[in-house]
C-alpha positions in Angstrom: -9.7 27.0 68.4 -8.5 25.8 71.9 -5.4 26.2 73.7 -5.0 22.8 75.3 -1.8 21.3 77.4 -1.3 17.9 77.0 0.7 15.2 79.6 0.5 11.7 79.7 0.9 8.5 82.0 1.5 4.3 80.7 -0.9 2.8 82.7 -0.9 -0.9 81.9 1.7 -3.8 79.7 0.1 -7.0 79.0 1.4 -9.4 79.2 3.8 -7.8 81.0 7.5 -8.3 79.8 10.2 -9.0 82.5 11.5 -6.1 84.8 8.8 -3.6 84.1 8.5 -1.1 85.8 7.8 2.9 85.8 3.4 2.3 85.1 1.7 5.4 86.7 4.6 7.7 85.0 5.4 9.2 81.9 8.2 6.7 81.6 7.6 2.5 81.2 10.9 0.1 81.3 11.1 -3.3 80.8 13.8 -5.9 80.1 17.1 -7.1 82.2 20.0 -4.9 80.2 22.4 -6.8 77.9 25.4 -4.1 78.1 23.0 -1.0 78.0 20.0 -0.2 78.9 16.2 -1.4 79.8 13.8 -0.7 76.9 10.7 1.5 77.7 8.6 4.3 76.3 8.2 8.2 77.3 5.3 10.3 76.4 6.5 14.3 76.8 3.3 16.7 75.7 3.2 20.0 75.9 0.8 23.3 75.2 -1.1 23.3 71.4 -3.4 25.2 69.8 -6.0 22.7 68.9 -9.3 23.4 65.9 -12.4 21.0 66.5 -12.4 20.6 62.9 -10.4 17.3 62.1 -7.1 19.8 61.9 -4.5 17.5 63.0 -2.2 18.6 65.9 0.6 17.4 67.3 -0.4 15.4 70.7 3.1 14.9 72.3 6.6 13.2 71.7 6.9 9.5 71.6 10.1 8.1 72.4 11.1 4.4 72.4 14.1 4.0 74.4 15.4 0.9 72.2 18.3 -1.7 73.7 19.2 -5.7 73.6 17.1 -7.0 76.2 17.4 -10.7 78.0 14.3 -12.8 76.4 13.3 -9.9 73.8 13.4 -12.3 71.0 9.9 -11.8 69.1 8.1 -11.2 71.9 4.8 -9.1 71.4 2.8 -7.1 74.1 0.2 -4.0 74.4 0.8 -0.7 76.3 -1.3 1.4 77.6 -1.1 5.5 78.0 -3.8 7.7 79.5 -3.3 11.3 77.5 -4.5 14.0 79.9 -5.2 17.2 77.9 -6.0 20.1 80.0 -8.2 22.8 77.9 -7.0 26.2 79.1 -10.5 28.6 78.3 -12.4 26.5 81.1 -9.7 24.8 83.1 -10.8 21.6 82.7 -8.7 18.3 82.3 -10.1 15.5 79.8 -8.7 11.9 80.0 -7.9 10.1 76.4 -6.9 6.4 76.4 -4.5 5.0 73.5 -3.2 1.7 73.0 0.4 0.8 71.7 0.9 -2.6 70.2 4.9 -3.5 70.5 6.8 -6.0 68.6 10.4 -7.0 70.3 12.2 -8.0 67.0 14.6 -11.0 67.6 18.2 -8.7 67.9 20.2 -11.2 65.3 17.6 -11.6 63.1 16.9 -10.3 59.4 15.0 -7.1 60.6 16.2 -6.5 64.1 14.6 -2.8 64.3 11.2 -3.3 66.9 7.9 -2.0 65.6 5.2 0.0 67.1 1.9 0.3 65.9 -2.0 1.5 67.3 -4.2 -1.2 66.9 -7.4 1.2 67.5 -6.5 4.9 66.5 -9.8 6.4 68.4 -9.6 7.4 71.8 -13.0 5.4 73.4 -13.3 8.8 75.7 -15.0 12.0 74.0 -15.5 15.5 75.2 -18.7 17.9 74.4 -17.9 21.0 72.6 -20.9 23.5 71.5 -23.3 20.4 71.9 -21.4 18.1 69.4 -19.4 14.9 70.7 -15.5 14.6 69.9 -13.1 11.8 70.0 -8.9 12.1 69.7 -7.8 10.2 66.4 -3.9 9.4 65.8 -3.7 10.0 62.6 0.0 8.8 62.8 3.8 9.2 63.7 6.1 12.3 62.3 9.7 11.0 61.9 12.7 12.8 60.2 9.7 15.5 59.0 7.5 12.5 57.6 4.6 11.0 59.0 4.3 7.3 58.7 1.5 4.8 59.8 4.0 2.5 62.0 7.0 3.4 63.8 10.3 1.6 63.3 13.2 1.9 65.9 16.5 0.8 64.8 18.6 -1.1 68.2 20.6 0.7 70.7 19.3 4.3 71.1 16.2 6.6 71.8 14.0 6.9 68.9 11.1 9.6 68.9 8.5 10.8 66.7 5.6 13.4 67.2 2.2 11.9 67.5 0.1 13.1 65.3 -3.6 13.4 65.9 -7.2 15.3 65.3 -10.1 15.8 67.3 -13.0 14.6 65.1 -17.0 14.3 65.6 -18.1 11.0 67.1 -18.9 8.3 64.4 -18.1 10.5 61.5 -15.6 10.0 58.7 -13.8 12.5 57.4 -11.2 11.8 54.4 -9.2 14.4 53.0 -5.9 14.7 51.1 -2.9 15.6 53.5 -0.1 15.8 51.4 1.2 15.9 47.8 4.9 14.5 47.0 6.0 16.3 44.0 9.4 16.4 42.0 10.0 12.9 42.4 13.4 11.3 42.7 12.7 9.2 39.7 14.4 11.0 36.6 12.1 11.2 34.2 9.1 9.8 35.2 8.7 10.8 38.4 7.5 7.5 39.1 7.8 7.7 43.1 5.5 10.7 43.0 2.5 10.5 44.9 -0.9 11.9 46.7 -1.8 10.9 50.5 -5.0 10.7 51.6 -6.4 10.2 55.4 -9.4 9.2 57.5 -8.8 11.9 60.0 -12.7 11.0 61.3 -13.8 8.3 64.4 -15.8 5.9 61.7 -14.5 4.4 59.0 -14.4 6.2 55.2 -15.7 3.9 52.4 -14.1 5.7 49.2 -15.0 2.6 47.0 -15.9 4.7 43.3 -14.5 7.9 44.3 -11.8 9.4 41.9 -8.9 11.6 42.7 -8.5 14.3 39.6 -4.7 16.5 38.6 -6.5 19.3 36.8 -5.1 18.1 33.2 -7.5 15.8 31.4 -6.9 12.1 31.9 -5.0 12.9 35.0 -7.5 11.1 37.5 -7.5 7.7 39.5 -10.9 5.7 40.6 -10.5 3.5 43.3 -11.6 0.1 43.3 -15.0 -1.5 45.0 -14.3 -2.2 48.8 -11.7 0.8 49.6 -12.4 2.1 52.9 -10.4 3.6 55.4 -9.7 3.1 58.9 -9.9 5.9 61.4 -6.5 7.4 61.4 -5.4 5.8 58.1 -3.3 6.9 55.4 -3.0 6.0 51.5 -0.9 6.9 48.9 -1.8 6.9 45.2 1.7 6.7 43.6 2.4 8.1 39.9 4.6 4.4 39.0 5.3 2.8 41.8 4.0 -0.2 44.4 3.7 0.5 47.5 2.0 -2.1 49.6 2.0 -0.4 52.9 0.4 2.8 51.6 -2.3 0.3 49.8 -0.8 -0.5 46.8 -2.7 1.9 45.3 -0.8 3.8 41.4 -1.7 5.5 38.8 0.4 3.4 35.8 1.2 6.6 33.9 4.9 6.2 32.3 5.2 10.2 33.0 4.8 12.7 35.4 1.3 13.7 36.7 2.0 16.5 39.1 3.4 20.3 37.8 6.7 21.0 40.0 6.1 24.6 39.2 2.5 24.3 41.1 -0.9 22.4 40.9 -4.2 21.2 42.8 -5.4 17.6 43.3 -9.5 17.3 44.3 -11.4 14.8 45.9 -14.3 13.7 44.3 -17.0 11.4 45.8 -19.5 8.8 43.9 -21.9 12.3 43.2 -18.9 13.9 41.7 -18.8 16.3 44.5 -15.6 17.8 45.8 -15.2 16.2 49.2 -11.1 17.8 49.5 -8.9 19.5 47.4 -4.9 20.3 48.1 -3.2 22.9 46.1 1.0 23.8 45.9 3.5 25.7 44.2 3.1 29.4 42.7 1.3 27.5 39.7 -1.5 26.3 41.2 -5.1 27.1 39.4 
């Protein structure tokens, strides 16, 4: 484990919108103000504890500074940040490039909340560590307590999330479960249950045959021929329910699947080998 301090810069917009300014700093503007504000990002990090084991960690606070911009209408553009992180037990400072892919929503339109997304999740720079070669993955954003592949930012305020990310071996997967969603809205069925599973590795994760097992019998899901995942990707496998930004991915039982008193969900690969499990509640095995 590493104590590490983390600060970043936006280095670069293309193409660049109208009125940018603040590159070199923590804090990018762009837009001529209609009644508020420019639009921009700011990247706040701070001091972590960090595990060279595909742990993720939080890498700093993203906020999109979100107003009705002159010419904003569905225009799309890239933005760079350089993530310094500074690794405290030999005072040395490693540079981590990210790119931001933003799309300014047309204001009056069906879905005037702006997206950001990461096209590539993998830093291109990697540090040594103990002879072994690591990379910085964003794994995703943390909103409202959940983390969520894209972030959406609603008009006329500052939106933030926490950046989530691991430092993973070079040209490795590494796909695990992250999360189980128990006790389900969904009275009855549960249907909106579900498991989420990531590719918190630099390479991508072909899962194609593996099979995710509930410890009752029966209780297991195969996925289909061509499934891989994408460095920094997430899936859900929902109890009932489609989901086409998670995958799509369900189980198609009429009744619940996880135990709300307690269980443990394991990842098996094509050898039937236990690649991940996740365990919750006081009733787990």
């Amino acid at each position: 484990m590493s104590t590490v301090t983390t600060s970043g810069t936006w280095t670069a917009v293309s193409p660049a919108p109208p009125n940018l300014s603040g590159l070199s700093t923590d804090h990018v503007s762009w837009g001529v103000p209609v009644g508020g504000g420019k639009s921009g990002y700011v990247f706040a990090g701070g001091t972590i504890e960090v595990k060279a084991d595909g742990s993720e960690f939080t890498l700093g606070t993203f906020t999109h500074q979100n107003f009705p911009i002159q010419g904003g209408a569905d225009n799309r553009f890239d933005v760079d940040l350089a993530v310094r992180i500074r690794f405290e037990e030999d005072d040395t400072d490693r540079d981590f490039g990210f790119r931001f892919h933003h799309f300014e929503t047309p204001n009056d339109g069906p879905t005037p909340d702006d997206e950001v997304d990461l096209p590539t999740r993998v830093s291109p720079e990697s540090v040594t560590i103990d002879g072994e070669e690591y990379a910085v993955v964003i794994t995703g954003f943390k909103q409202n307590g959940q983390i969520v592949n894209k972030f959406i930012s609603p008009e006329n305020g500052a939106n933030s999330a926490h950046i989530v990310a691991a430092l993973s071996r070079v040209g490795a997967p590494d796909v695990v479960i992250a999360d189980i969603h128990y006790k389900g809205a969904v009275k009855r069925t549960q249907a909106d249950e579900y498991v989420e599973i990531v590719n918190r590795g630099t390479a991508p994760g072909d899962i194609s045959g593996w099979t995710l097992f509930a410890d009752d019998p029966g209780q297991n899901f195969a996925f289909p021929p061509n499934t891989v995942l994408q460095p920094g990707q997430r899936i859900r496998i929902y109890t009932n329910e489609v989901h086409p930004e998670w995958g799509g991915y369900l189980y198609g039982s009429g009744r619940p699947l996880w135990n709300d008193k307690g269980d443990t969900a394991r990842l098996r690969d094509t050898d039937d080998t236990v690649v991940s499990d996740y365990s919750y509640g006081a009733g787990a095995p």
